[in-house]
C-alpha positions as CSV (number, residue, x, y, z in Angstrom):
1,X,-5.4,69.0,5.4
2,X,-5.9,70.5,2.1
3,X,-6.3,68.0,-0.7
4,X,-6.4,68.6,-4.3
5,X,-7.4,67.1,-7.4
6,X,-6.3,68.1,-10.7
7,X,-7.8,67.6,-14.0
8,X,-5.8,65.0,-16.0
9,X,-4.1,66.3,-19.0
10,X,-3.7,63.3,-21.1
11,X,-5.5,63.4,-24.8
12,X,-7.2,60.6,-24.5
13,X,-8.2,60.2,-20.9
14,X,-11.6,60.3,-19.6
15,X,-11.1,58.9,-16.3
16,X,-11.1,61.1,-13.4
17,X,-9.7,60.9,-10.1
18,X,-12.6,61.5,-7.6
19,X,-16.2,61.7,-7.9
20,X,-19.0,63.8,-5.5
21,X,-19.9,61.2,-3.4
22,X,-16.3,59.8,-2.2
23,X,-15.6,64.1,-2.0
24,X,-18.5,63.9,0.1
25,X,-16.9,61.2,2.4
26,X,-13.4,62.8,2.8
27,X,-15.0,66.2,3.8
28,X,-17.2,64.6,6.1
29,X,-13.5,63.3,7.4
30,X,-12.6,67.3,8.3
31,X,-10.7,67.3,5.0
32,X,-10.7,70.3,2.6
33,X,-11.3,69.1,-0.9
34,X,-10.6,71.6,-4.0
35,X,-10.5,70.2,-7.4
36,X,-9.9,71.6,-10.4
37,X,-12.5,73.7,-12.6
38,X,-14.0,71.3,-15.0
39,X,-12.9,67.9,-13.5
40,X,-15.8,66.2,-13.9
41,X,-16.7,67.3,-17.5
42,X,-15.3,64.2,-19.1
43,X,-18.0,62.2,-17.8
44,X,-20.3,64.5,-17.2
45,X,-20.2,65.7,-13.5
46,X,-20.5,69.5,-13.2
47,X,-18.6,71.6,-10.9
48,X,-22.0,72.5,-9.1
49,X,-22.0,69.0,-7.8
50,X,-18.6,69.3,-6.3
51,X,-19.9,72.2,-4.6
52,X,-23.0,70.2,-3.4
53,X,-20.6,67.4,-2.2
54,X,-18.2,70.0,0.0
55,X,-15.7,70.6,-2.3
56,X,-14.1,74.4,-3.4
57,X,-13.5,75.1,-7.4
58,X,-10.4,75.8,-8.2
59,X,-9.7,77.9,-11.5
60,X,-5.7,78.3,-11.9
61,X,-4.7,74.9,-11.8
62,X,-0.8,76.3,-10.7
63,X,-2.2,77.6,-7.3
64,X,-4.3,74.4,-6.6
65,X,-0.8,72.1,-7.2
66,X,1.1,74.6,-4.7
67,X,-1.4,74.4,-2.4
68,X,-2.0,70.9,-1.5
69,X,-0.9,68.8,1.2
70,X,-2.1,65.8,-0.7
71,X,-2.6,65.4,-4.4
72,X,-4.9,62.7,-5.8
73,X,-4.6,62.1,-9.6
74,X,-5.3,59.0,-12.0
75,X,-1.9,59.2,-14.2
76,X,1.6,60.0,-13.3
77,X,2.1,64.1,-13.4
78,X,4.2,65.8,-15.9
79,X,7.7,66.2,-14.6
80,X,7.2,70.3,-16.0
81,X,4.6,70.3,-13.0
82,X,6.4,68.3,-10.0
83,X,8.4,71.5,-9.3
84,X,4.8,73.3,-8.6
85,X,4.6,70.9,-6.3
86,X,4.1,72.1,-2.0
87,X,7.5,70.7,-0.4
88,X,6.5,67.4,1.8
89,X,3.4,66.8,0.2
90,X,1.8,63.8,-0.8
91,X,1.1,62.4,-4.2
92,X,-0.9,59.8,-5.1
93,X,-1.6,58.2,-8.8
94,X,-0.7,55.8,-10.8
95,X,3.0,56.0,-11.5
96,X,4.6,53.2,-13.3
97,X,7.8,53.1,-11.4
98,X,9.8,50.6,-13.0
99,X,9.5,52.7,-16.3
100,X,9.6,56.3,-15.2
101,X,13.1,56.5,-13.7
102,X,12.9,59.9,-14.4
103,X,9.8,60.9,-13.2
104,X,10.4,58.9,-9.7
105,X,14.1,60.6,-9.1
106,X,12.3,64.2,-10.6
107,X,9.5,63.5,-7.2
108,X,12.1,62.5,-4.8
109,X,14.0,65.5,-5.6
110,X,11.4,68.0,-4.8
111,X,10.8,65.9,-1.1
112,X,7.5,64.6,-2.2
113,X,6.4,61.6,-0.8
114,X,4.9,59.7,-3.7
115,X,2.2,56.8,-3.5
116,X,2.3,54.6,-6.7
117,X,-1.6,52.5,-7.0
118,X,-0.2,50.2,-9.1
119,X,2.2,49.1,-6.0
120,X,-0.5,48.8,-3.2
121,X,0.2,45.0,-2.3
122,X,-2.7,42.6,-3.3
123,X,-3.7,41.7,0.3
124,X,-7.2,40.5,1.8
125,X,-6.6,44.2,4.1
126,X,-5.6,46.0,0.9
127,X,-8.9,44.8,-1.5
128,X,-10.4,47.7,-1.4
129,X,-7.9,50.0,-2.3
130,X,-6.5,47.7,-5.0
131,X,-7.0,50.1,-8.1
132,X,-4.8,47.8,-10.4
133,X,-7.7,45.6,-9.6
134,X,-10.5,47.1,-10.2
135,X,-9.6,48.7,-13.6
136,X,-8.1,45.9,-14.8
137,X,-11.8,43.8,-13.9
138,X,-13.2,46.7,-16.3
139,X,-10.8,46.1,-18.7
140,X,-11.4,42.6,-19.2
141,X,-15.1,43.3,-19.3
142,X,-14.5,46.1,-22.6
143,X,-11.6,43.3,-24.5
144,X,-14.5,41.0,-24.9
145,X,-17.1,43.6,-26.3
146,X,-14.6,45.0,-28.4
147,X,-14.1,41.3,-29.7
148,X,-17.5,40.6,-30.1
149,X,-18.0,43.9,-32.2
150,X,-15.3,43.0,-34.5
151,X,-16.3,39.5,-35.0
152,X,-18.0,38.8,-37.8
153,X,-20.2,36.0,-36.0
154,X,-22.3,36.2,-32.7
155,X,-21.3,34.9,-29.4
156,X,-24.4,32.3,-28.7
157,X,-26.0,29.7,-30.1
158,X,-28.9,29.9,-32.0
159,X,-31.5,27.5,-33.1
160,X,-33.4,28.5,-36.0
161,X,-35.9,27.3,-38.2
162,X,-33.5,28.2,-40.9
163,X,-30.9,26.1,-39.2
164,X,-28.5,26.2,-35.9
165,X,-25.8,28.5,-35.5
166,X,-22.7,27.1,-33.1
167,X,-21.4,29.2,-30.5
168,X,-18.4,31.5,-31.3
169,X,-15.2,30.3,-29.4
170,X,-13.3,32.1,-27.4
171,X,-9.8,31.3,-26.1
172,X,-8.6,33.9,-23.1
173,X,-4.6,33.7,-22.4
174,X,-4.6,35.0,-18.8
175,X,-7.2,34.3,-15.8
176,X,-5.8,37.3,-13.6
177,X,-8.3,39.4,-12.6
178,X,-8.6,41.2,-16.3
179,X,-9.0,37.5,-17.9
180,X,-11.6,36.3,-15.1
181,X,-13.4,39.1,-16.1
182,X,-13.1,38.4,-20.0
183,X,-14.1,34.7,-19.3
184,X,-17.3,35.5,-17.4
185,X,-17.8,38.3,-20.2
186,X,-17.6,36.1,-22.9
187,X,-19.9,33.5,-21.0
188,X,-22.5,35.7,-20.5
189,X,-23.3,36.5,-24.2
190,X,-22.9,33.0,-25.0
191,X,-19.6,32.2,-26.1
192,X,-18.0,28.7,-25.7
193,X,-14.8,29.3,-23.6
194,X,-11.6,28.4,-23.1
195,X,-8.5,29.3,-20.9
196,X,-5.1,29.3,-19.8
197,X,-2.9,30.6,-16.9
198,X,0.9,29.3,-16.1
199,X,-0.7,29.6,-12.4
200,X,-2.5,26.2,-11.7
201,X,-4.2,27.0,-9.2
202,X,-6.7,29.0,-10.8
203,X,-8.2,26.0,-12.8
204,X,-10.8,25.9,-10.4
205,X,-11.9,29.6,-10.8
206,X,-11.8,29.0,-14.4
207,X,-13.9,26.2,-14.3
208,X,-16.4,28.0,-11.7
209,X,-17.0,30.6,-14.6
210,X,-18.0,27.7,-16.7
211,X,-15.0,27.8,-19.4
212,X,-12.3,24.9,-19.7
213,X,-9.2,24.9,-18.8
214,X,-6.3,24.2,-21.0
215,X,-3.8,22.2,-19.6
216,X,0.1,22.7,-20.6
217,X,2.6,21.0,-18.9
218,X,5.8,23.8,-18.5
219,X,7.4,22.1,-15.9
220,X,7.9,24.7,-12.3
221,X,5.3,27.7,-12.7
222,X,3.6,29.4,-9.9
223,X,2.8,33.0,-8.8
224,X,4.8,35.8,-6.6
225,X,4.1,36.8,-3.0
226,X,2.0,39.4,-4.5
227,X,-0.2,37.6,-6.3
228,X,1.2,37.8,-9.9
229,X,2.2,34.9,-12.7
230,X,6.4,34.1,-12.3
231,X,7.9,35.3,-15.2
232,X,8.3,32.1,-17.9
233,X,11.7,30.8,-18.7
234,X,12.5,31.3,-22.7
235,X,12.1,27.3,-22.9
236,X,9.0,27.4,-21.1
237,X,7.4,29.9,-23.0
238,X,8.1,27.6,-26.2
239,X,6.4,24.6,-24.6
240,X,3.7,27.2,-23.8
241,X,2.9,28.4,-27.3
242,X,3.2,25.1,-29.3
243,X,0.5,24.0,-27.0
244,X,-1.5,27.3,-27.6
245,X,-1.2,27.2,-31.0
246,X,-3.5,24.7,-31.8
247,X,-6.7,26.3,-29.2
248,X,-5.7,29.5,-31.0
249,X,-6.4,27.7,-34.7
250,X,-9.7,26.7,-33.5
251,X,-10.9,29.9,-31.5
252,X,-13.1,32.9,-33.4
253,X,-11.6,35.5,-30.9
254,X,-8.1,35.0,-28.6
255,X,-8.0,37.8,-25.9
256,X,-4.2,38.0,-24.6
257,X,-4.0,39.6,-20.7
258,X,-0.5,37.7,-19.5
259,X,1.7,40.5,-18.2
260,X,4.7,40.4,-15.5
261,X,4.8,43.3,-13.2
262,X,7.8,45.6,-13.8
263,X,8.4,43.8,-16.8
264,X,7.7,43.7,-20.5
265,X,4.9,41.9,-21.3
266,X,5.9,38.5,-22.8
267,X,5.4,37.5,-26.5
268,X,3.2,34.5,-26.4
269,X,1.2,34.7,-29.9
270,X,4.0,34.6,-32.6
271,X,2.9,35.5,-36.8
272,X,3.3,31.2,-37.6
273,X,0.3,30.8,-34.7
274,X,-1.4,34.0,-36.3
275,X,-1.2,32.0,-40.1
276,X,-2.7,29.0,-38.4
277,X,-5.7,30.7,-37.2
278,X,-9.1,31.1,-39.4
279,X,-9.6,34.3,-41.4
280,X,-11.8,37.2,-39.9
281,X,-10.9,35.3,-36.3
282,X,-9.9,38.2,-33.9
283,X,-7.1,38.8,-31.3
284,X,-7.6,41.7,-28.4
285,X,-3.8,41.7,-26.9
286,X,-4.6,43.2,-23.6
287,X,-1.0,43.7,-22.5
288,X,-0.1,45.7,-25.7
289,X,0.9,49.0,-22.9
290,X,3.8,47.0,-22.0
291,X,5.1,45.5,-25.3
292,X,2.3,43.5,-26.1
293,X,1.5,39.9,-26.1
294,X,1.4,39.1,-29.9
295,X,3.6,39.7,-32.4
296,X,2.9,42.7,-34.4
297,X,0.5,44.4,-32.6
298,X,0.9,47.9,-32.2
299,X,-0.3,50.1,-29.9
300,X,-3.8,52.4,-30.1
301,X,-3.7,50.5,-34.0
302,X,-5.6,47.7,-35.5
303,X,-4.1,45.5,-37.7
304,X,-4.3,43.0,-39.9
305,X,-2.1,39.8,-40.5
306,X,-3.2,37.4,-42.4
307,X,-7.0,38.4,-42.3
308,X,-6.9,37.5,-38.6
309,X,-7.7,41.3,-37.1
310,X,-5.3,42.3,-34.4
311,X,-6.5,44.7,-31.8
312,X,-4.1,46.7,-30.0
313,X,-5.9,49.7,-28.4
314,X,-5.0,50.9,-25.2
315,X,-6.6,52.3,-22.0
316,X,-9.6,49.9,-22.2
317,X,-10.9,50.7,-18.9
318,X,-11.3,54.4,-20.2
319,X,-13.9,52.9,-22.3
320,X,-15.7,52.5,-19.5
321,X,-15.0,55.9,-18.2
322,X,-17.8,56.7,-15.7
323,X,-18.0,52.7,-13.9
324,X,-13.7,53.5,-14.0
325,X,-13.9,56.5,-12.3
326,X,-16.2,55.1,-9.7
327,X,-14.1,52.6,-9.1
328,X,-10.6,54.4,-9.0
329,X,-12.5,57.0,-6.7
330,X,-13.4,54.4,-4.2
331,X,-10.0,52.8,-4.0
332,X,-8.8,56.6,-3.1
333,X,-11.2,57.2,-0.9
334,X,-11.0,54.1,0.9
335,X,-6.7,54.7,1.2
336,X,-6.8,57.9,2.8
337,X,-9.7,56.4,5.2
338,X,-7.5,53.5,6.4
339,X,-4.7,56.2,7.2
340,X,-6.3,59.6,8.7
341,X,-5.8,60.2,11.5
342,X,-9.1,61.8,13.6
343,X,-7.2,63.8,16.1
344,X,-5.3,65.6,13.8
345,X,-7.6,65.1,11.0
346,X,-4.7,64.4,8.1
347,X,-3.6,61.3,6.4
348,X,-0.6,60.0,8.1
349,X,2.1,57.9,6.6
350,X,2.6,55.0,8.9
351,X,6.1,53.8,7.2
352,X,5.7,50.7,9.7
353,X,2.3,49.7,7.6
354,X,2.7,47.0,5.4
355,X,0.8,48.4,2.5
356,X,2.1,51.5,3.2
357,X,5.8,49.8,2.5
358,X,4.7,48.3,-0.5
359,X,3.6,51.4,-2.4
360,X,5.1,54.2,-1.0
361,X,8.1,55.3,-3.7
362,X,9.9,58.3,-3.0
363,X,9.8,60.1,0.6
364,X,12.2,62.8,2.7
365,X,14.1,63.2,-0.7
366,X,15.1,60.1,-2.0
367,X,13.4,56.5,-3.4
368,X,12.3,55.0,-0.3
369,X,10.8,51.6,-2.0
370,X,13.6,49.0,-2.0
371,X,12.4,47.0,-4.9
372,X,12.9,50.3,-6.6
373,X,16.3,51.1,-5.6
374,X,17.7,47.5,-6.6
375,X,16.1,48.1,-10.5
């Protein structure tokens, strides 16, 4: 099976798809890997340690797309390339299905079986493929040094002979796996914490990370099948902000991570909890990619309202290129693993897998995932 990796072509990516030593893995598999002249260069992996890892070098980026039985990428593909595309193969990336209509109908048309990352169910079995995941774990990690840069105070306490300075507060909106990540962050370099999820049952993790929990009676909360906050009733989300409101007056730095999958992010920090908070306080909204948590924020901008600084920059785990890349890598690698099959050495679709039900999009010409065909 020939698989191919192509450079990505978006501006201000520096992510990359696969790295040497998970190349090294799916060649050792009886795989033939060819990526794309240059591949590595964003974070600084030459093309001679492709070769060194199995892999061939491939020049004219046209001939590597028409040649490969199975594409690996980092974000979607331009619909100008899908028709480049060998018919029947396989391509996996992120995809954002819900919002690329275009793009999913564009794949299905051209019979390619498309694999979107973002889809792969969060199951004990599908951990370590779970590239939502592990890049959003990064990118709660980057929201709180990007805070702590902007903040015009440090994190930790310190006790001074010219007197004691208090602990900055932090307040994260969110305790997924991007604001678990944010809370342990802001721990570590001293930080008093606070947190709050419409999920319950993550107090305990909360508390584990040594931050409080912030309790806000909403009524009926909970979380989906796959692991994700329900989606808040307009009345709920109300309750949810008066009681945020006054946490986010007292906090130095508010980092915002509540996103529903599929959907637009909803607006939890309105401009009259902005005006409440102190001036040079700082807000990271996390979710500004899909419409944003707070009011005003706009994307790759900061702002300011009210002299509280609002940061709305996207692709944070890009900001951690090279530990990103290591990570998206290994999810890959670790997905085609689970499905090749030795005797024929080539990844086989098992449409009866549960994970493979869960992400797989478009297959034998038309959307195959029924979530998608009911949106």
């Amino acid at each position: 099976m020939n698989i191919g990796v192509p450079r990505e072509t978006h501006p201000q990516e520096e992510r990359i798809a696969l790295i040497p030593p998970s190349v090294e893995r799916l060649v050792r598999l009886g795989a033939h890997v060819t990526v794309e002249a240059g591949l590595g260069v964003p974070i600084h992996i030459s093309d001679e340690e492709y070769k060194k890892a199995g892999a061939a070098i491939q020049s004219e980026r046209r001939g590597l797309l028409s040649s490969s039985d199975l594409i690996l990428r980092l974000r979607k593909p331009p619909l100008e390339e899908i028709p480049s595309f060998k018919k029947e193969s396989i391509h996996v990336s992120f995809l954002d299905p819900f919002n690329e209509k275009a793009l999913i109908e564009e794949l299905a048309r051209h019979h390619i079986s498309a694999i979107s990352m973002e889809m792969i169910p969060r199951t004990t079995k599908a951990q370590k493929m779970d590239a939502l995941s592990s890049q959003a774990n990064l990118a709660g990690y980057v929201s709180v040094i990007l805070a702590a840069e902007r903040l015009k105070k440090i994190f930790p306490m310190l006790i001074t002979p010219s007197g004691t300075i208090t602990p900055a507060r932090v307040f994260v909106i969110g305790a997924g796996v991007a604001g678990l990540q944010a809370i342990a962050t802001a721990r570590r370099l001293g930080a008093r914490v606070e947190a709050f999820d419409t999920r319950p049952a993550v107090e305990e993790q909360v508390q584990s990370l040594g931050a409080k929990f912030v309790k806000i009676d909403l009524g009926e909360t909970g979380q989906t099948k796959e692991g994700y906050a329900k989606a808040l009733t307009a009345e709920q989300l109300e309750k949810q902000r008066q009681g945020m409101a006054k946490v986010c007056a007292a906090s130095d730095v508010v980092i915002t991570t509540a996103q529903v999958f599929g959907q637009k992010a909803p607006r939890i920090i309105t401009n009259p909890m902005i005006t409440q908070m102190k001036p040079g306080s700082v807000i990271v909204d996390m979710a500004v990619e899909t419409g944003g948590n707070v009011e005003g924020s706009k994307l790759n901008e900061e702002i300011e309202i009210q002299g509280v600084r609002v940061v709305g920059l996207g692709n944070l785990p890009g900001r951690a290129a090279v530990c990103a890349s290591q990570m998206y890598s290994a999810n890959l690698h670790n997905f085609i693993e689970e499905y090749w099959d030795k005797e024929i050495k080539a990844f086989k679709l098992n449409l009866e897998d549960e994970i493979i039900k869960g992400c797989l999009v478009t297959h034998e010409g038309r959307i195959w995932n029924e979530r998608l065909r009911k949106n």
